[in-house]
C-alpha positions in Angstrom: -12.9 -25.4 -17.6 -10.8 -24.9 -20.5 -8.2 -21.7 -20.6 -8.5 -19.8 -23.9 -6.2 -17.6 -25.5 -8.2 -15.1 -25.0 -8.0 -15.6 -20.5 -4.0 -15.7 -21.0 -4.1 -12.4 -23.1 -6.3 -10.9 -20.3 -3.6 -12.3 -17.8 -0.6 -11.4 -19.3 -0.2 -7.4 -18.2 -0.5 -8.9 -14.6 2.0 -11.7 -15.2 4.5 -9.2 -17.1 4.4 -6.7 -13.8 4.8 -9.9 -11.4 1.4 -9.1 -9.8 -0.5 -12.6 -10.2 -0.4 -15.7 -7.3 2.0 -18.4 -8.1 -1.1 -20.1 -9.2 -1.7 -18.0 -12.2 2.0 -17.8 -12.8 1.8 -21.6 -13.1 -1.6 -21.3 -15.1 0.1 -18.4 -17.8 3.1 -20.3 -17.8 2.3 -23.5 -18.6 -0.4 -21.9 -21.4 2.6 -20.1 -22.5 4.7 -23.2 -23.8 1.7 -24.1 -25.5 1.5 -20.8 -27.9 5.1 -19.9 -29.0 3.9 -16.5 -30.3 2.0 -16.0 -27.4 5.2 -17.0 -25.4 7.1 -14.1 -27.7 4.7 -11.0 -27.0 5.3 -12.4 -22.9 8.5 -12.0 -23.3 8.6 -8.8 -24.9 6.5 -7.8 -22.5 8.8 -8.5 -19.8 11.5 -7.0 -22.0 9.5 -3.0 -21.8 10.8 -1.4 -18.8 8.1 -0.4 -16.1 8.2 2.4 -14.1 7.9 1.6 -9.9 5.7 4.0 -8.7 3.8 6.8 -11.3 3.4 9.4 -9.9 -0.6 10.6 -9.8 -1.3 14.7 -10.1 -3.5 15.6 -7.3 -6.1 18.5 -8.3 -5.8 21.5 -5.5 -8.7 20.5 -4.1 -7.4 17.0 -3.5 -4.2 18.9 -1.8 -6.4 20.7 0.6 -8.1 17.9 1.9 -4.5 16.1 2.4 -3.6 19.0 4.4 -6.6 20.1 6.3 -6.4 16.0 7.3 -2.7 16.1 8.0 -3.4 19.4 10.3 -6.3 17.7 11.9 -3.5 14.2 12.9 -1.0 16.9 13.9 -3.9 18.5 16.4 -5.0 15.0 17.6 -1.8 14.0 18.9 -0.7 17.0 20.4 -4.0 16.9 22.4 -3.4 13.5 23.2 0.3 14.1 23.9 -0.6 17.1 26.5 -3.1 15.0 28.2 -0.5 12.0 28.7 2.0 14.8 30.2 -1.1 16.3 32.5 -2.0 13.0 33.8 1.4 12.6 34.8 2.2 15.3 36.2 -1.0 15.3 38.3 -0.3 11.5 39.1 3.5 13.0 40.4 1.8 15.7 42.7 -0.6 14.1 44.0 1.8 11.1 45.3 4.3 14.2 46.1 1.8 16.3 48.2 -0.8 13.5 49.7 1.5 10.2 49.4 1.8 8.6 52.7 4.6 9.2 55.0 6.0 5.9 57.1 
């Protein structure tokens, strides 16, 4: 299969963030010294500086169901919590009061 301009062009917003295999960063790569003005817009592509994370508005709604989720985690461990505390405390008593005396 031949690679066409067109499949490097496609290719190179991944390649410019660093998010393709070393595979593709071979396969753009080795396109790239084939095209010289192809290799240009790469490298001024490189060249734009990229935000790490961008930061995505939630709607209210989407805020709710983060918190009504968060509330329901935060009930699910304490009621797992006070169960691992009751069964040993029970364990403790029970050996206390009915362990067997030598």
């Amino acid at each position: 299969m031949k690679i066409t301009r067109n499949v490097i062009l496609d290719l190179l917003p991944l390649y410019s963030a660093k998010e393709v295999s070393a595979d593709t960063r071979a396969l753009v790569e080795k396109y790239l010294k084939t095209d010289p003005e192809l290799a240009n817009v790469a490298k001024q592509l490189e060249a734009i500086e990229k935000p790490e994370d961008i930061p995505v508005p939630l709607s209210q709604e989407d805020k709710m169901k983060a918190y009504k989720r968060a509330r329901r985690l935060k009930l699910l461990y304490t009621i797992i919590l006070a169960g691992a505390i009751s069964i040993i405390l029970v364990t403790a008593l029970f050996a206390f009061f009915f362990g067997s005396s030598y």
